[in-house]
N, C-alpha and C positions, 0 to 999 in steps of 0.2 A: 485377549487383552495385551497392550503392552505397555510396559514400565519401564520408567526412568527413576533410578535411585542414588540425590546426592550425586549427581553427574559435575564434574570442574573441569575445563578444557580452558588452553589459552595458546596464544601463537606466540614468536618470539617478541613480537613489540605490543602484545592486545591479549588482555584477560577477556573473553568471553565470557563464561559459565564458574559462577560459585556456589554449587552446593544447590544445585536444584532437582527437582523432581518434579514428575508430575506421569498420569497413567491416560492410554487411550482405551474406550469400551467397546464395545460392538454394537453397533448404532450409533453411535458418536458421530454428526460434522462437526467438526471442530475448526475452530479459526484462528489461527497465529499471526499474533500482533507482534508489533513494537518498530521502534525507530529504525531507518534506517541504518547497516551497516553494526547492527547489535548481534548479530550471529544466527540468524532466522534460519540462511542456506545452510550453513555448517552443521545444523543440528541435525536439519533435513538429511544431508551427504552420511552423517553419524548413524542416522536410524536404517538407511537402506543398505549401508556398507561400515557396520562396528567395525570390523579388523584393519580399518586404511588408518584410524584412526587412536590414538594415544592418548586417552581421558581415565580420570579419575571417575570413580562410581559403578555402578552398575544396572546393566541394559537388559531388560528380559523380553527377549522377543520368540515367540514357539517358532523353533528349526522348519516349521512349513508352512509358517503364514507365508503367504504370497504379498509381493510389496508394488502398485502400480505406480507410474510418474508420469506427470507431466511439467515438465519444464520452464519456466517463461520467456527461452529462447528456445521453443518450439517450431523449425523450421522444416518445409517439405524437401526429400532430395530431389532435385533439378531431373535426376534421371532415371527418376522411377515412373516409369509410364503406367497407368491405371485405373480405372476409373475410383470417385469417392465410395461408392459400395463398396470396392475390389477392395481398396484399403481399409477399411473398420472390418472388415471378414476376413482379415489374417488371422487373427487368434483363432478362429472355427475351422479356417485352411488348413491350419497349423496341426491342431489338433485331430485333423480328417485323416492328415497326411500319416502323422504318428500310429492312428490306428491303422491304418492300411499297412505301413508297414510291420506292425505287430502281427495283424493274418496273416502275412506270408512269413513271418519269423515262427508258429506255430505248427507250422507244415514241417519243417526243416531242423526244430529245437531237439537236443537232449537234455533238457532243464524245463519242464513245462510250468513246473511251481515257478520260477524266475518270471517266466513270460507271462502269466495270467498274474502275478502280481503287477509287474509292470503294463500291463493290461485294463487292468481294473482301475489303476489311480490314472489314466487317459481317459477312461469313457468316464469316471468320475469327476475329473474335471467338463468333460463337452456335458455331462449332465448341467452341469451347475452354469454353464454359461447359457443351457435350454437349446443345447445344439442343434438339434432337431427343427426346433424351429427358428434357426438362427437367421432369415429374410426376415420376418416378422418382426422380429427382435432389434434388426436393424434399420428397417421403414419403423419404426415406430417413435425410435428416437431421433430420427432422421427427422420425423412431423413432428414430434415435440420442440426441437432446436429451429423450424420453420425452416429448414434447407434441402427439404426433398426436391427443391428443383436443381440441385447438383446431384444429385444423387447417380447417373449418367457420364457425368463431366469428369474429365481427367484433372486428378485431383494437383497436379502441379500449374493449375489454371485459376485455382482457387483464391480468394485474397486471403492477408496476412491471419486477418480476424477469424475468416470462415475456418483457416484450416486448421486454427486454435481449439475453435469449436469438433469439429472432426477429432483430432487428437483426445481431448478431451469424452466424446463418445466410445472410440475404439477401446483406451482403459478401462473406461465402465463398462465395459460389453462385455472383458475378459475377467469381470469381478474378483480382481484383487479382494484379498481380508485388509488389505488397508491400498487406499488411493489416495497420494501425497500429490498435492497440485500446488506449484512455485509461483503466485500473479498470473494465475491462467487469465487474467481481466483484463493487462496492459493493451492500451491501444482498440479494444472493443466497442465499435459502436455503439450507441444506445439499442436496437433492438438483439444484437448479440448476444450483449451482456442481459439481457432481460431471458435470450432460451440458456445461457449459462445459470441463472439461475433457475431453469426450470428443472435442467440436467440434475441440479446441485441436490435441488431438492426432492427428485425422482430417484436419485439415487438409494439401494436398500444396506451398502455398506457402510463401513466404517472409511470417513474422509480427514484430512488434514490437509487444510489451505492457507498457503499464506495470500492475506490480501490485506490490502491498503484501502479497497473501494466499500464507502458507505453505505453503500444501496445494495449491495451483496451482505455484509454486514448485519445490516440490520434486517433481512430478509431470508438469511439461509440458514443458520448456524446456530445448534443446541450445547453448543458448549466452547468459552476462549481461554486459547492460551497466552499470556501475556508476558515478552519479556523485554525487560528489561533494566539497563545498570547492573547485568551480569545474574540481574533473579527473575525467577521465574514465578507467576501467579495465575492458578487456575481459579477459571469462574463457571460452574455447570448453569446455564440458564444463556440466554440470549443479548447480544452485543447491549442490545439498547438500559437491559436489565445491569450489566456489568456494568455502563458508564453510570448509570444510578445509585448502585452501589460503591463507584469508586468518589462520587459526588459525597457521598451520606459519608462515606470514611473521612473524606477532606474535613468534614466541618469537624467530625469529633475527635481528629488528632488536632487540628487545628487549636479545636477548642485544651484542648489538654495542654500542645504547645505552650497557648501563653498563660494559663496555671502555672505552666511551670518556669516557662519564664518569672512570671511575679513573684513566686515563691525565692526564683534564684537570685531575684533583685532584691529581695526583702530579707537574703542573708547578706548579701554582698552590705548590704546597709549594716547590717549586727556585725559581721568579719570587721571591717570598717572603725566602727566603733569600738569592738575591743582591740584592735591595734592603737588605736587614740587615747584607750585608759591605761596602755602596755605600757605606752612609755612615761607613763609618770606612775604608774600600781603595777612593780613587778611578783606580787605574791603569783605563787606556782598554778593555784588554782586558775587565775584567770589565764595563764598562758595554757593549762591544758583544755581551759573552753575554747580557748581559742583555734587550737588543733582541731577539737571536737568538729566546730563549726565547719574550717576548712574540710577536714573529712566529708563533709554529710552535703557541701558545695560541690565538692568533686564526683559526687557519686549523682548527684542532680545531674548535673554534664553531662556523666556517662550513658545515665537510661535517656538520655535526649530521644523524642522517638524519630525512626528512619522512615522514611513515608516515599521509597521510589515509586511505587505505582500512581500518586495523588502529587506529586513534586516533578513532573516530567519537565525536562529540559529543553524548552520549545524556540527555535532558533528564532529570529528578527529580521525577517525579509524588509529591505526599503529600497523600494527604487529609486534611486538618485532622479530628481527631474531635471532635466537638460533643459535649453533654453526655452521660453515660454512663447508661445504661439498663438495669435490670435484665432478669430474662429475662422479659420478655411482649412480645406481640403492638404490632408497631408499625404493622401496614399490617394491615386484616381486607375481606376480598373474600365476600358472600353473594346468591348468584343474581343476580352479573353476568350482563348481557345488552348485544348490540352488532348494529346492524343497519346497512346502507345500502342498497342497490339489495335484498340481500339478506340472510339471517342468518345473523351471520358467529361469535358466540358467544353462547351461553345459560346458563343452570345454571353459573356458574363460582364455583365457592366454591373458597378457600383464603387462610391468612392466614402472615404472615411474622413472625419472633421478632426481637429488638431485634440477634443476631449471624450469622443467618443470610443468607448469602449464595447466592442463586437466579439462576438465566439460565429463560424465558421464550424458548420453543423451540417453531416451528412454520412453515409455507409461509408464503411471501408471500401478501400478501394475507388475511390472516387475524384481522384484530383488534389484532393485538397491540401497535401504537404506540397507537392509541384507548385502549385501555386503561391503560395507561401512563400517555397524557396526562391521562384521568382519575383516576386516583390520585393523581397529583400537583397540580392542579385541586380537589380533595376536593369537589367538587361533586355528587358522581352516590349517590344513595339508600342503593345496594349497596354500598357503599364509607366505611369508614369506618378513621381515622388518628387512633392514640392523641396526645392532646394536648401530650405533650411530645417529640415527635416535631419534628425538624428535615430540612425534605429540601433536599437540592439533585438539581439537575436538569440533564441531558442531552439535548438534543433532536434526536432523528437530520436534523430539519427546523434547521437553525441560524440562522436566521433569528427563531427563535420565544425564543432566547437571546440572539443579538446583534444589535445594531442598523448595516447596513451603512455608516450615513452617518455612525459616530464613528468617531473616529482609534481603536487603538487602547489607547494611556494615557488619552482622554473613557471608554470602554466601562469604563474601570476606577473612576474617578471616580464614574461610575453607579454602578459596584455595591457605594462603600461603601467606597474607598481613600481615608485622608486627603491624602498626599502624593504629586508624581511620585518621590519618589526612592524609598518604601515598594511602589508598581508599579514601579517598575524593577527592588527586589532582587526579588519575586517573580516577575517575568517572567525572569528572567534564567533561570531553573530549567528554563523551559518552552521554550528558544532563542530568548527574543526580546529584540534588544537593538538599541543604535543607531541608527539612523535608521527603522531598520523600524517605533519606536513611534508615531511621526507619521502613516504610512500609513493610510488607511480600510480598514475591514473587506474592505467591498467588495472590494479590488484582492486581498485574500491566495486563496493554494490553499486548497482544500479540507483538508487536514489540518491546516495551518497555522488554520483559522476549528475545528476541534474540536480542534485545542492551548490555545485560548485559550476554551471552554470547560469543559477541561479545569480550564484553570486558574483560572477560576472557580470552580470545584464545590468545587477542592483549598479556595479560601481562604475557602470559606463556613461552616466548618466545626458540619459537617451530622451528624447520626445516624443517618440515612436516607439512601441514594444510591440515586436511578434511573436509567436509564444505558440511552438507547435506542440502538442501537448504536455503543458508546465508540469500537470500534475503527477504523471507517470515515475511510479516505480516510490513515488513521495508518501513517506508516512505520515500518519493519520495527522501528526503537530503540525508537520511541514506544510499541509495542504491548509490547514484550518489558520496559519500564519501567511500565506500566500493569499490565502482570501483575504486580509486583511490588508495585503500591500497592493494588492490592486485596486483596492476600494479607495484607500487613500493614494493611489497615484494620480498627478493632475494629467500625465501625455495621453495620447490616445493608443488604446492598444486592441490588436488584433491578433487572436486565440484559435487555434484550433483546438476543442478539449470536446472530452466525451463524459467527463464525469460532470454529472447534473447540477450539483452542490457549488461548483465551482460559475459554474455559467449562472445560476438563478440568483447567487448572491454579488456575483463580481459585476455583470456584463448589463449596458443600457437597450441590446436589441440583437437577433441572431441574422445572422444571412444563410438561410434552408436551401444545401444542393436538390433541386428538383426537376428532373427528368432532363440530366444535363448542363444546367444552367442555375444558376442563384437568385432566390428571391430573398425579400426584407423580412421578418417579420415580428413584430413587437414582442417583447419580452411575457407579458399578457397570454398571449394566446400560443406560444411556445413553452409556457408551463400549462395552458390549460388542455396541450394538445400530449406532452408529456405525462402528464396526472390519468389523462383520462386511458392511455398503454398501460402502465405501468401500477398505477397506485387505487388506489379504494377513493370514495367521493372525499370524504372529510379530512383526509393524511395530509396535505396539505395546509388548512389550517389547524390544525391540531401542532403539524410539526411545527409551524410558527408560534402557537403556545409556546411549545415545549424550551426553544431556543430562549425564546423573551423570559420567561421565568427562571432558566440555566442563568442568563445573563445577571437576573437579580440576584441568588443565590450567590454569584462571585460579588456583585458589589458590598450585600451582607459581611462575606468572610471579611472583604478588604477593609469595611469599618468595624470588624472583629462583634459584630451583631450577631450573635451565635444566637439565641432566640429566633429572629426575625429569620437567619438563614433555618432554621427545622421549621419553622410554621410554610416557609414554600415549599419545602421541601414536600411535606404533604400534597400539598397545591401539582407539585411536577411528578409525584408518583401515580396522582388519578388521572394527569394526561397523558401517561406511559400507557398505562391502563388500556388506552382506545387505540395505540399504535398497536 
């Protein structure tokens, strides 16, 4: 097990952590939520290396758990030649090697107790990884994760996604007592992310992930951690089960709220009044009800209840619309072609209407940021962009939009703000406020560096949006806020994205890379072809239940119909029921 007790850490301009806790079990996946940029990594860096670190509380972790990682800038080195087998059978090499040189340290020792100690915790560890049959062991998850046709292939050949997957094997092969995985999801194809979770849930350790992605969420994970606003809330039971629970808490603090508001208006009414009888009836008595009163107002106040988990602060993406466009072609693609080592697309014809909204759907590895980045470049032969056409731009590469060494109110300055106080109301929308605007690009998360492209794109206001994966590195508000601004945006926009949720609820139609080349294919039959990979017959509408009655539930609260919201509430916990 390990435990966190009362842990408080903060940087010089950012309180992280006040007084939290929380234990991991053995069998535990565990899933770490929260907003971007709330301290997700930092806690991660704390648990694997206590000593770098200077917090209040206390950490108990046993001196020989073994701790694995993987990264979410998990990159192959350029000049490790080897095949993918070669690499996930390091740790068994590893450990071959150590014992080999322990028999000849055996031959040679005057210390034999030292060496059969140091002996025994080697083959005790190659036991536990099942060293013996460590080929087995690695074709097995190699066919679980559907990549045993690299299995040969030298693994610097690999794509971004594949090798993610890889990495993610090779940890679990070396079974850590605990395996921490940072967004092992970002940028995962749809069928990647489908053997990451098979990985997830093959696994017989104790895991702690942080992830952003729904469909991992609600598929892998027997226990979340949730932080946020500096605290921490654990939930044992499953993502879908915790946002039900944090749904059922809303209504009955809610409900309590405004109790206690009436209550504090229905003094503030009597405080009132005996101030009105004060000044013309000064007897002592009334003036000490009148204290009384204020006493017992101010003590209302204080127990106000605190509700971070069910009050989350979910920013207000809006794309500004830029001029408006009739119905013709604002982007036209004719015998695109894209090559590097090899050919990766040819023959790609297809063109986009001034309101249609498209997702650009296909493996890793396959074209499709190149192409993207040339559209938006208008450079390339094939490719031509009607001239009243306004794009703004996304770049799954962030760096290619922001510039790490300006603060970020200079980044805004660039791109065309006259005032700090006109960036500051804009940023305000997107969570950034206060000292954070001073900070370099450089220092922010990952979500937090594509919130502030984000909010660039909103205030360029474009007719065209490209959008190579918006969603990446974005927490769970920011994504479910971004659905919401692409819905109601009028341009037309085109997406590269891999998260499902985003494309089923945003997008009018996909274009499927297939065997080279782009086809069309209706929104229809791209969930019905995604459902039938991934998901059970009925998830599908069931999930659509589930959303349409969340939806009622919020209208409830908003007209304070606390009745009406617990009678759905029943209604959404027998549809949880069949997910």
């Amino acid at each position: 097990m390990i435990k966190l007790e009362h842990l408080s850490f903060s940087f010089p301009q950012k309180e992280l952590y006040t007084d939290v806790s929380f234990t991991l079990e053995e069998g535990q996946h565990c899933a770490f939520i929260g907003t971007s940029g709330s301290g997700k990594s930092t806690l991660i860096e704390i648990l694997m290396d206590p000593d770098k670190h200077l917090y209040d509380g206390k950490l108990t972790i046993d001196p020989d758990c073994s701790i694995g990682y993987v990264s979410q800038f998990s990159q192959v080195d350029p000049t490790q030649h080897m095949t993918v087998f070669e690499y996930i059978a390091e740790p068994f090499n590893k450990i071959q090697d150590e014992l080999t040189g322990i028999y000849a340290e055996m031959a040679t020792t005057s210390d034999m107790d030292a060496v059969m100690e140091k002996y025994q915790l080697a083959l005790d560890a190659f036991n536990a990884m099942d060293g013996d049959n460590f080929e087995n062991v690695i074709n097995k998850q190699l066919n679980l994760a559907n990549l045993m046709n690299l299995k040969d292939l030298d693994v610097t050949s690999v794509s971004g996604g594949e090798f993610k997957l890889i990495q993610v094997m090779k940890e679990m092969i070396s079974r850590p007592d605990l395996l921490i995985m940072d967004e092992p999801d970002v940028f995962l194809d749809f069928e990647n992310l489908n053997s990451l979770r098979k990985l997830i849930n093959s696994h017989k350790g104790m895991l702690l992930v942080v992830t952003h992605n729904r469909y991992l969420l609600n598929h892998c994970f027997n226990k979340i951690i949730h932080l946020e606003n500096t605290e921490i809330q654990e939930f044992d039971g499953r993502y879908i089960d915790y946002n039900f629970y944090l749904l059922q808490t809303k209504i009955e603090l809610q409900e309590i709220a405004v109790a206690e508001r009436e209550e504090i208006e229905r003094y503030d009414g009597i405080i009132d009044n005996l101030r009105e009888i004060a000044t013309y009836n000064s007897e002592a008595s009334r003036g000490r009800a009148l204290k009384a009163r204020v006493r017992f107002q101010e003590r209302l106040e204080a127990r106000r209840i605190k509700a971070p988990f069910v009050d989350i602060k979910q920013p207000k993406i809006t794309f500004a619309n830029g001029p408006e466009l009739e119905d013709v072609a604002v982007i036209n693609v004719e015998d695109y072609g894209v090559s590097f080592d090899e050919l990766l697309l040819q023959n790609v014809t297809f063109e986009i209407k001034s309101t249609d909204k498209v997702a650009i759907i296909g493996p890793n590895g396959t074209g499709k940021t190149t192409l993207l980045r040339d559209i938006f470049r208008n450079e390339h032969e094939a490719i031509r962009i009607n001239p009243d056409a306004k794009i703004g731009y996304l770049s799954q590469l962030q760096g290619e939009t922001l510039k790490d060494s300006n603060t970020i109110l200079h980044e805004f300055i660039d791109a065309g703000f006259d005032t700090y106080d006109e960036i500051r109301a804009h940023l305000l929308h997107y969570g950034f406020e206060g000292e954070i605007l001073e900070q370099k690009i450089e220092s922010l998360s990952g979500g937090e560096k594509n919130m502030l492209q984000l909010a660039k794109v909103a205030a360029a206001e474009a007719n065209v949006l490209i959008l190579d994966e918006p969603t990446s590195h974005l927490d769970l508000y920011s994504q479910i806020a971004l659905e919401k601004a692409v819905q109601d945006y009028k341009g037309a926009i085109l997406m590269i994205s891999h998260d499902f949720y985003s494309v089923v609820n945003g997008m009018d139609y996909v274009l499927i890379i297939d065997n080279k080349s782009i086809r069309k294919m209706t929104m229809r039959k791209f969930r019905q072809m995604i459902y039938n990979r991934h998901f059970s017959k009925d998830y599908l509408h069931n999930e659509q239940q589930k959303k349409a009655v969340e939806l009622k539930v919020e209208q409830a609260l908003k007209n304070e119909n606390f009745e009406l919201a617990k009678v759905l509430l029943e209604e959404l916990e027998a549809i949880i029921k069949t997910l």
